[in-house]
C-alpha positions in Angstrom: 102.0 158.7 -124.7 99.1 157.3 -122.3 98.3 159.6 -119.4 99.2 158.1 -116.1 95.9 155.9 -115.1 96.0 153.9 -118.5 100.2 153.9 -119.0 101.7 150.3 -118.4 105.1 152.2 -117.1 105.5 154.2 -114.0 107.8 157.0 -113.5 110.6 157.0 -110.8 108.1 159.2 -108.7 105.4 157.3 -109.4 106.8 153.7 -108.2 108.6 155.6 -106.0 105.0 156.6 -104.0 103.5 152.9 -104.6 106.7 151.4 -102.2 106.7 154.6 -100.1 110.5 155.3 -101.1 112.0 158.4 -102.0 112.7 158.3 -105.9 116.3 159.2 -105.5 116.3 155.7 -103.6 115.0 153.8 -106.9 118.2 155.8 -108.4 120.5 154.1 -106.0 118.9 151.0 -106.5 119.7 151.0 -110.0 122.9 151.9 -110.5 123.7 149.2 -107.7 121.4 146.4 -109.2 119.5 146.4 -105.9 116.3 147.4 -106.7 113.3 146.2 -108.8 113.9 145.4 -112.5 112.8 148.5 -114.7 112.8 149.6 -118.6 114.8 152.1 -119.8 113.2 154.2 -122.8 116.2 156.7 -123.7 117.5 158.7 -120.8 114.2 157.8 -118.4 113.8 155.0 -116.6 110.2 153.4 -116.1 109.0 150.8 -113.6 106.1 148.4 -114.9 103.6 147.2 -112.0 103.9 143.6 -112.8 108.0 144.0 -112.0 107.3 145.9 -108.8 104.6 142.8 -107.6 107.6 140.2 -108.8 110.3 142.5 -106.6 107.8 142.9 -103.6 107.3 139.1 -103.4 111.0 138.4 -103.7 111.0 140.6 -100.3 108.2 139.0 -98.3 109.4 136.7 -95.0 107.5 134.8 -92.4 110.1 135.5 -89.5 113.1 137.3 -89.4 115.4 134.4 -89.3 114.1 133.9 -92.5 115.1 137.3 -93.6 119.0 137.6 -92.1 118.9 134.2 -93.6 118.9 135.4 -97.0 121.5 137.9 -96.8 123.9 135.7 -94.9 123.6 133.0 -97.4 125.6 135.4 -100.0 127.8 136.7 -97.1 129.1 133.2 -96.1 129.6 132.1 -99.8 132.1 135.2 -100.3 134.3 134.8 -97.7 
């Protein structure tokens, strides 16, 4: 396997320190389907940089209406 500067896949740690998030949070994230998309190669999961960019767009807001916006939206289709 590649070492870790020319490896297209990032370890739970490793993405984990790029988004400044604990990696048991990225744990969470995937067994609820919140978090960026990732690859699983047997028992490991791996994070590639180009998902973490598309997941790191979805998040960006100009205002927070914008924001509470987005989560409402869901909310208000629910109920």
């Amino acid at each position: 396997m590649a070492d870790a500067s020319t490896s297209p896949f990032l370890t739970p740690e490793q993405a984990g320190a790029l988004l400044h998030i604990h990696p048991r949070t990225l744990a969470n994230w995937r067994w609820s389907g919140r978090g960026p998309r990732y690859v699983r190669i047997g028992a490991r999961a791996f994070y590639r940089h180009a998902d973490l960019d598309e997941w790191l767009a979805s998040r960006c807001f100009s205002h927070t209406a914008q924001e509470l916006g987005a989560g409402r939206s869901t909310a208000r289709q629910k109920a």
